[in-house]
C-alpha positions in Angstrom: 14.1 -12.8 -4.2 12.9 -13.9 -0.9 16.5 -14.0 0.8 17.1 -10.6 -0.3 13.7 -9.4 1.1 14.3 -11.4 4.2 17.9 -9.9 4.8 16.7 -5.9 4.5 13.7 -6.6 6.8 16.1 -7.9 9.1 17.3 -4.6 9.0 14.6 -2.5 9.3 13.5 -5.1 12.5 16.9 -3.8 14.2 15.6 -0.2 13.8 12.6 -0.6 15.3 14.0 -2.6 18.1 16.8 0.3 18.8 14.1 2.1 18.7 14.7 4.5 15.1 11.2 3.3 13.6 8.2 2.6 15.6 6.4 0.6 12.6 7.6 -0.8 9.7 6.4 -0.9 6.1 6.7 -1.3 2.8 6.0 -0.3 -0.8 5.1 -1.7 -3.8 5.1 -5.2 -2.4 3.4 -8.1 -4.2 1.2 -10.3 -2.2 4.0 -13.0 -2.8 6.5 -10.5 -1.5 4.4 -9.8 1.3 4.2 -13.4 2.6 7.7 -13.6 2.7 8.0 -10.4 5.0 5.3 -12.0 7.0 6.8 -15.0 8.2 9.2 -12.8 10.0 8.9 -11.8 13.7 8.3 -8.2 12.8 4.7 -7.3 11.7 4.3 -5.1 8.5 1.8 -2.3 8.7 1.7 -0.5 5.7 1.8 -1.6 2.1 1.9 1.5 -0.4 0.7 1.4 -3.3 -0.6 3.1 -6.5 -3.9 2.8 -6.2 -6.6 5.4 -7.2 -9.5 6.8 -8.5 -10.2 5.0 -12.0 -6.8 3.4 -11.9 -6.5 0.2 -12.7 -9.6 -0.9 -10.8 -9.8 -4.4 -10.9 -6.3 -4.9 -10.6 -6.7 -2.7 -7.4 -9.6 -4.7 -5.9 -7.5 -8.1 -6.2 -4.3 -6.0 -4.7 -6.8 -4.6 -1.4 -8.1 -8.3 -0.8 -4.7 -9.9 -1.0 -3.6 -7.1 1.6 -6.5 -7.5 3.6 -6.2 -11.1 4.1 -3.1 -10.5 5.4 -3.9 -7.9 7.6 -2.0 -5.1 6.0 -3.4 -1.6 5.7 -2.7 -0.2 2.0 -2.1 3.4 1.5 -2.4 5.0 -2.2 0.7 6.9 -3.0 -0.5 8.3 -6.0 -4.9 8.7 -5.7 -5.1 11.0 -8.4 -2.3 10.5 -10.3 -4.7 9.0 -13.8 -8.3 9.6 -13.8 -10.4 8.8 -16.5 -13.0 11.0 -17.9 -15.4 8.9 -15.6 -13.4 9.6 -12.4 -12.8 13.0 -13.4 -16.6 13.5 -13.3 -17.3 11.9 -10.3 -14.6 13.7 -8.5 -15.6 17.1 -9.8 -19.2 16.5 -8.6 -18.1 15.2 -5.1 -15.6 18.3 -4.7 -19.0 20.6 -6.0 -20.7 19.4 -2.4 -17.6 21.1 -0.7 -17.2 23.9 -2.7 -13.6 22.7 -3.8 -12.4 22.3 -7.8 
């Protein structure tokens, strides 16, 4: 809930201020989750999530917008983790250009 996400960013704004971190992120956050990290002092960098080649691609395109209207880079933890037959081809014919499988 948004106390409980407000209380551990808290947190992780003390480490950056004592210096631990030098940017802070998250992962897996929702765009709803998001908002309530922004309203903080603290400015989130990073949101991780599993995004990737094939991979739920429409659900990914909403979840990039959302990010980017808030000014949040997104990071795939997982590119490759599913590909469809699709992906797999297209990825196999890129990596052919390079000479990599």
């Amino acid at each position: 809930d948004a106390e409980s996400i407000q209380g551990q960013w808290r947190g992780l704004e003390n480490m950056r201020k004592d210096g631990g971190v030098t940017s802070l992120a998250v992962s897996n956050f929702s765009p709803q989750q998001l908002d309530v990290v922004l309203k903080s002092p603290g400015r989130c960098t990073v949101n991780q999530l599993p995004l990737g080649v094939g991979y739920k691609t429409k659900q990914n395109a909403e979840l990039l917008r959302e990010n980017k209207k808030r000014s949040v880079l997104v990071q795939a933890w997982s590119p490759l983790r599913v590909l469809s037959s699709g992906a797999l081809s297209a990825c196999a014919a890129v990596g052919k250009q390079y000479g990599k499988t």
